[in-house]
C-alpha positions in Angstrom: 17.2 -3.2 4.0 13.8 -4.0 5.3 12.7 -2.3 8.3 11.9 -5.1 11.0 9.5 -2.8 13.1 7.5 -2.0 9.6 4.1 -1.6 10.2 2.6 -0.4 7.0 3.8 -1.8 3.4 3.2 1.1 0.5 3.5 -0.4 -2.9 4.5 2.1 -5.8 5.9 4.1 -3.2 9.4 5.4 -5.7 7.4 9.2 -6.5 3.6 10.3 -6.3 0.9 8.9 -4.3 2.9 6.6 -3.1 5.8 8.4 -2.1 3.5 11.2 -0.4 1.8 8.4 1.7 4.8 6.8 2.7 6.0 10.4 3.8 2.8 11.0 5.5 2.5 8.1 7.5 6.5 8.7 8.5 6.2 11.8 9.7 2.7 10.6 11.9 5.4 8.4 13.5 4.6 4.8 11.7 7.4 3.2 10.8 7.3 2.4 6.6 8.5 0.1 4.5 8.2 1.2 0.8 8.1 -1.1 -2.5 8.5 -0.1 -5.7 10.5 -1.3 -9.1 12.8 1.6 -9.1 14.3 3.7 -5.9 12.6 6.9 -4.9 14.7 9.8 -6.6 14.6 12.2 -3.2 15.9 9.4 -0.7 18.0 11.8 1.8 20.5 10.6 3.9 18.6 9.1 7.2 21.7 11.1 9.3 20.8 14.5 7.8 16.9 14.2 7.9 15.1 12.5 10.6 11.6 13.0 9.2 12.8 10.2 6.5 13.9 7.6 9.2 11.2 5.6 9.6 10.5 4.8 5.4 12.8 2.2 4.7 12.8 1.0 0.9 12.8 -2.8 -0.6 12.9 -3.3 -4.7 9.7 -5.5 -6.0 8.5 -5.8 -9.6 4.6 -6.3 -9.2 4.4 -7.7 -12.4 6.6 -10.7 -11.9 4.7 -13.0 -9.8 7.9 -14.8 -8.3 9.3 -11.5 -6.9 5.9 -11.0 -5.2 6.5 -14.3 -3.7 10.0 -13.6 -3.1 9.3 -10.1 -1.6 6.7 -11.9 1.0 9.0 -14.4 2.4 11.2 -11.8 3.4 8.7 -10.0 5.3 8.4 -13.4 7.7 9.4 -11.2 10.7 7.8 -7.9 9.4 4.5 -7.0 11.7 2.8 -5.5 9.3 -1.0 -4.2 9.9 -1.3 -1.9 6.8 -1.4 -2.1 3.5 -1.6 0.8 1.1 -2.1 -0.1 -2.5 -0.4 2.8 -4.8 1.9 1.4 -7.2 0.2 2.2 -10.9 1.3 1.0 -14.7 -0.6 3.0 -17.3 1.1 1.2 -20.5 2.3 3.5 -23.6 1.0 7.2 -23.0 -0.9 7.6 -26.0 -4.1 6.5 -25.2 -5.4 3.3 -28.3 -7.7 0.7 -29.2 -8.1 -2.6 -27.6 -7.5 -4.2 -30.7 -4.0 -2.4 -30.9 -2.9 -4.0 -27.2 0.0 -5.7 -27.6 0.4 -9.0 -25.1 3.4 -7.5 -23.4 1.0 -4.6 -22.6 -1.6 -6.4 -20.9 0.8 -8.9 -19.2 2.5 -5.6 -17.9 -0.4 -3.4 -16.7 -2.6 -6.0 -15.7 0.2 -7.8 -14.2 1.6 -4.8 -12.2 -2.1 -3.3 -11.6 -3.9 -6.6 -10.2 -2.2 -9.7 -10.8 0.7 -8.7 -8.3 -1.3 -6.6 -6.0 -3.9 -9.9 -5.5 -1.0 -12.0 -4.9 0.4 -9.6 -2.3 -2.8 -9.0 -0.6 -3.9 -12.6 -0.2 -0.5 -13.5 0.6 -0.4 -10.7 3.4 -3.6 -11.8 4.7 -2.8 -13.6 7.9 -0.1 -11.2 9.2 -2.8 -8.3 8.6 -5.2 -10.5 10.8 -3.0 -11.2 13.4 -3.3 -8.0 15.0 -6.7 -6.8 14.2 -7.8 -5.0 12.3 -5.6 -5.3 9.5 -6.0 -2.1 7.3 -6.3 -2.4 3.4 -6.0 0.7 1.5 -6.3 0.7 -2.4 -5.8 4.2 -4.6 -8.6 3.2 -7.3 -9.1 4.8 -10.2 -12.2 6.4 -11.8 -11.4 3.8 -14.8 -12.4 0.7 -12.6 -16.2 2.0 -12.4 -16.3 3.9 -15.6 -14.2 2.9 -18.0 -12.6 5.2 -20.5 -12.1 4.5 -25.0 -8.4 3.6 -25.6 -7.8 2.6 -21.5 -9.1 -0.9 -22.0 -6.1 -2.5 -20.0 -5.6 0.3 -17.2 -9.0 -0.1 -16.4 -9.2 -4.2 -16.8 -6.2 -4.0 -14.2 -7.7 -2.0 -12.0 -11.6 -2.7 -11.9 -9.8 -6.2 -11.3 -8.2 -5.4 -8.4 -11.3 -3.4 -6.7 -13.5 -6.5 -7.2 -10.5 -9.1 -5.9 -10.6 -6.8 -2.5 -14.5 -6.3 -2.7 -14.5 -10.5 -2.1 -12.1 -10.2 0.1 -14.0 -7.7 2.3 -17.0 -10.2 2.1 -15.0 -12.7 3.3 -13.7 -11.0 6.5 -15.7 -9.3 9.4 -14.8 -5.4 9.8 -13.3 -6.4 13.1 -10.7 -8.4 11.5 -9.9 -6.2 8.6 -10.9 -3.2 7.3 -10.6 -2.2 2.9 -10.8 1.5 1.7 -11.0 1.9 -1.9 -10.2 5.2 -2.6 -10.9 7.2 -5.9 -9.3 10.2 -6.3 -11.9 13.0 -8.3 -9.3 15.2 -9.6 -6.0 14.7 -11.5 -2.7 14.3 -9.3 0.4 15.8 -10.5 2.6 13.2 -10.2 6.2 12.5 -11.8 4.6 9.8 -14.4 1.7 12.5 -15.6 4.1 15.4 -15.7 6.5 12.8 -17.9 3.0 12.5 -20.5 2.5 15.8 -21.0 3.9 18.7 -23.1 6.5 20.5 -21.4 4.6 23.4 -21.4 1.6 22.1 -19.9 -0.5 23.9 -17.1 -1.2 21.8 -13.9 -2.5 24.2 -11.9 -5.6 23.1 -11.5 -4.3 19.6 -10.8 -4.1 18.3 -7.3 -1.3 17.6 -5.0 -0.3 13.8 -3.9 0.4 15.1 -0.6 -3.3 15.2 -0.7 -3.8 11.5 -0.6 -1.2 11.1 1.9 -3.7 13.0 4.5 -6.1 11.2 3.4 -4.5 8.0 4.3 -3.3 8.9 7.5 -6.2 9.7 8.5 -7.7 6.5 7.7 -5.1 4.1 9.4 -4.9 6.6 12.8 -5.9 5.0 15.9 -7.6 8.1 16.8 -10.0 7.6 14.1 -11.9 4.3 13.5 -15.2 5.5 12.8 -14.8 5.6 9.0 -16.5 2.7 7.6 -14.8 0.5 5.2 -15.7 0.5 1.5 -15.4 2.9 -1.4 -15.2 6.9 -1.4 -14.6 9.4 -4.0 -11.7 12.3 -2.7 -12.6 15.6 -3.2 -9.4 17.8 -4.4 -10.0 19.1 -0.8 -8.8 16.0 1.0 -12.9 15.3 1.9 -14.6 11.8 1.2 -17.7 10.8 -0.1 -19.5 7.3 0.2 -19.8 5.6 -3.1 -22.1 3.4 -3.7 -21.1 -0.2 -5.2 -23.5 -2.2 -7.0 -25.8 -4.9 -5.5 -24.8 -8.5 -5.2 -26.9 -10.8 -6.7 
């Protein structure tokens, strides 16, 4: 059921980042409305835990453009002022060659990644500037300013989306709407890394999602509004640090 007093849409928000942000922001007292292709695994029953009340949860498949189209019609009625970019498709685990992509892979992860995400951002753009300033919030990756051997996709999809929001920033005044691009600096231990990895393996040096979550909050609070928009780096400590984006020419 879709919350009709949402005020912040979280994409990927089933486990992870996204899931941690939509908790965050719940228990800060904004009412959520999560998306995701498959249900979150912990959803409690609203009657037994009131911290979970205001995260509602709709199905959307990024990667197929008429759900995205689909999933914004419904949201007619939805006031929505935030938008937090989490939802993530890596492809196979096993990281290959460009040459070795398979079309399904790149429709997929570029699909999921960018493709969808653009289409729900510009769709999204007049309710976000109706009651300014709309907030856009985008977990980057380290892949969409340096990519990585054998990542050619992931980091297409998502260098794509951070230049897609980068126009769309130059299009609109900071009054209207306001775009954080966040890259995490440290490895997450999220449900989707922890399924890659040998059962054995040690993540304690790996950082929390709950992380990001605070880090989001922070950024969408009324309290604070004198973070300027653009791209930082997050420190394992929840910190941020400008980045610099190249010139225009």
């Amino acid at each position: 059921m879709t919350n009709p007093a949402a005020t912040v849409l979280v994409t990927g928000a089933s486990h992870g980042i996204g899931r941690a942000i939509s908790l965050a922001l719940a228990r800060s007292g904004f009412p959520v409305l999560g998306v995701s292709r498959t249900p979150p695994e912990d959803r409690p029953d609203p009657a037994r835990s009131s911290e979970h009340t205001s995260v509602q949860w709709k199905e959307l498949d990024l990667s197929n453009a008429a759900d995205v189209e689909r999933c914004v019609s419904s949201l007619e009625a939805v006031p929505i002022r935030f938008l937090i970019l989490s939802a993530v498709d890596y492809g196979p685990g096993q990281r290959h060659p460009a040459a070795e992509i398979s079309a399904q892979e790149w429709q997929q992860v570029v699909g999921t990644n960018c493709i969808g995400h653009a289409i729900l951002v510009s769709r999204l753009l007049p309710k976000l500037a109706a009651n300014p300033p709309g907030i856009i919030v985008n977990i980057s990756s380290d892949v969409a300013i340096s990519p990585a051997a054998g990542r050619a996709a992931y980091a297409a999809s998502k260098a794509g989306l951070h230049a897609m929001l980068r126009a769309v920033a130059a299009e609109k005044p900071v009054e209207c709407l306001r775009i954080y691009q966040l890259i995490p600096t440290f490895q997450v231990a999220t449900r989707g890394l922890r399924r890659r990895r040998a059962p054995d393996f040690d993540f304690s040096s790996y950082g929390d999602p709950a992380v990001m979550g605070a880090v989001v909050e922070r950024l969408v609070s009324p309290s604070d509004t004198s973070r300027s928009p653009g791209t930082y780096l997050v420190r394992q400590d929840g910190t941020l640090e400008p980045y610099s984006e190249p010139s225009r020419v």
